[in-house]
N, C-alpha and C positions, 0 to 999 in steps of 0.2 A: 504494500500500500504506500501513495504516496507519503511524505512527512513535509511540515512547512515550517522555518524559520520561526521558534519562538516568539522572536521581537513582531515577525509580519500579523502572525497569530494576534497578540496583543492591539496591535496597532489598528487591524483591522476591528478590534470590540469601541475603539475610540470614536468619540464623536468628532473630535479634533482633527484627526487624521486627513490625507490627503493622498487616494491612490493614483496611481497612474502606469501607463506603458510606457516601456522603452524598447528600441527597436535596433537592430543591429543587422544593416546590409553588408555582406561582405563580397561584395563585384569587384571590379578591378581597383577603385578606389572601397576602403573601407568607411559608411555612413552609419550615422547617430542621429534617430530620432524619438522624440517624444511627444506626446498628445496632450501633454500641461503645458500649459500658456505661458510659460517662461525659459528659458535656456536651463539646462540643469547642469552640472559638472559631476558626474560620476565616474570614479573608478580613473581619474583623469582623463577622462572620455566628456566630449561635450556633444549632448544630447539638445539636437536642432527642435524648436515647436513644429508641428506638423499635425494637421488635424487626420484622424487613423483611427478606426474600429475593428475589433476582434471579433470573426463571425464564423459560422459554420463547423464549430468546434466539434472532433466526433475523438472520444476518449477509448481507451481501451480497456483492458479487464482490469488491471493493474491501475485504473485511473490516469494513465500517462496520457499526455496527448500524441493523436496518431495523424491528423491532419486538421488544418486549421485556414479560412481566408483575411486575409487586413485588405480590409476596405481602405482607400487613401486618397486626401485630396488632392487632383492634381493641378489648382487652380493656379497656381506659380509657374507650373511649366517645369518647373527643376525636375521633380521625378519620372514625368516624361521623357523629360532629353536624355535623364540615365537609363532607361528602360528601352529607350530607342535607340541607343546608340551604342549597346552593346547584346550580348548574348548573355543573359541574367539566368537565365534555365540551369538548376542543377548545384545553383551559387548556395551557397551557406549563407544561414540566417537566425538569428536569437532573439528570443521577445523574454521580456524580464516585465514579472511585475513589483515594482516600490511604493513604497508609504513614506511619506514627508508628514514632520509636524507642522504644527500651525507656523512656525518660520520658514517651512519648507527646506528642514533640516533631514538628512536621509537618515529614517528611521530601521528598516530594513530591504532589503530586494533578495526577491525569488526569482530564476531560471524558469521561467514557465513551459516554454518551449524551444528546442532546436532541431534544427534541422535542412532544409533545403530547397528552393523556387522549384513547386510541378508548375507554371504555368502563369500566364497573364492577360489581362486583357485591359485596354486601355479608353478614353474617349476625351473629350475638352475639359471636362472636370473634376474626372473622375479615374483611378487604378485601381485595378481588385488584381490581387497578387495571390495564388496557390501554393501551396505551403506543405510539405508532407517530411516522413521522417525515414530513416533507413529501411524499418519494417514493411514497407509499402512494398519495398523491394520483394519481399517472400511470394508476393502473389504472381510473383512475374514466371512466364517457362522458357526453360531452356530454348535456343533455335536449333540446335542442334543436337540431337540424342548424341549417344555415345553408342560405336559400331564399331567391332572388327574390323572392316574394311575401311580401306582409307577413303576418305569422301570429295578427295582434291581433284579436281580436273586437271588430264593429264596435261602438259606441261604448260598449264595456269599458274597464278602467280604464288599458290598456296608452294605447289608440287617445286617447282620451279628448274624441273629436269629441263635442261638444253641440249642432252646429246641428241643422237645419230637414229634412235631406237625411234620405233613409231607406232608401240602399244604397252597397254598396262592393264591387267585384269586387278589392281586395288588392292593385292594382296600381298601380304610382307613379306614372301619368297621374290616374288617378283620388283617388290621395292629395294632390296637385296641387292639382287641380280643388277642394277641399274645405279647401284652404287648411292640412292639417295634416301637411304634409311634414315638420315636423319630429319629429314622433311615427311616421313612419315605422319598421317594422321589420325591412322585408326586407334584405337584401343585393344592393342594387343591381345592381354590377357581377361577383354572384359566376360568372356563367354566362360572364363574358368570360375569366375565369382555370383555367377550369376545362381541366384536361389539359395547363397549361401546366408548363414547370419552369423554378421558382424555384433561382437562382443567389446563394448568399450568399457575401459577403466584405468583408473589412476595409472601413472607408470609405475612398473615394481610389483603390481600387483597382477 
């Protein structure tokens, strides 16, 4: 289960308190922004105003967050021009949430989310930015199973045989024979494992 910052815990029973986002783009240049009406200096990090909402939140068993969208304004034009002008897809990205007192004094910050841009979409005033974590990865399949035979077209750029020879039945006698075993592709030994059950545990044991 997740656990939160004592001091956050607290801070949030206050009436005093003051929460907020913080937002951490890391594209080519690293950006700092937050959705409290003031500049903040955190972490020697200085967190730009920037009006941004946290939506579509889908949590997982464990309570972690597994994907999440920041609505953003793009009425400035800034976060456009970085969004257009580069290849933002796949970049790392951290949303924190902090509590200030009534000085706006940093009381504590949680790690709410990390992770990395699935996706965006943009218009005159607006950015909705997609956001997901490693896990998303699990759903994905392989493109290529795993096969005995090697799966390189013969002398494609995989294979990358140049001789003199002008066939190949795929199979590691014949990749041998042609001297380019080491550009081999198949899985050798995968037919000898097959149906077997693998036993894991500690080393030593």
């Amino acid at each position: 289960m997740r656990s939160f910052d004592a001091g956050l815990v607290t801070a949030l029973a206050a009436e005093t308190a003051h929460a907020f986002w913080l937002l951490e783009l890391d594209l080519t240049g690293t950006y700092y922004y937050t959705n409290a009406d003031i500049t903040l200096v955190i972490s020697a990090n200085t967190y730009i105003p920037l009006a941004f909402e946290i939506s579509d939140i889908v949590h997982s068993s464990d309570f972690s967050v597994d994907r999440l969208t920041i609505d953003i304004s793009a009425v400035d034009l800034t976060l456009s021009a970085i969004l257009l002008g580069e290849d933002v897809a796949n970049k790392n990205m951290i949303i924190s949430y902090i509590m200030l007192d009534s000085d706006y004094q940093e009381i504590a910050t949680e790690t709410f989310f990390r992770g990395f841009i699935t996706g965006w979409t943009l218009d005159e005033n607006h950015a909705r930015i997609d956001c997901g974590t490693e896990f998303m990865l699990w759903n994905k399949k392989t493109l290529r199973l795993p096969n005995e035979s090697c799966p390189w077209v013969f002398k494609g750029t995989e294979c990358t045989y140049a001789g003199a020879e002008g066939w190949c039945d795929q199979s590691v006698e014949r990749c041998k024979a042609l001297s380019n075993y080491d550009n081999y592709g198949g899985r050798r030994y995968i037919l000898a494992i097959e149906d077997k059950q693998v036993y894991w545990s500690y080393k030593g044991q």
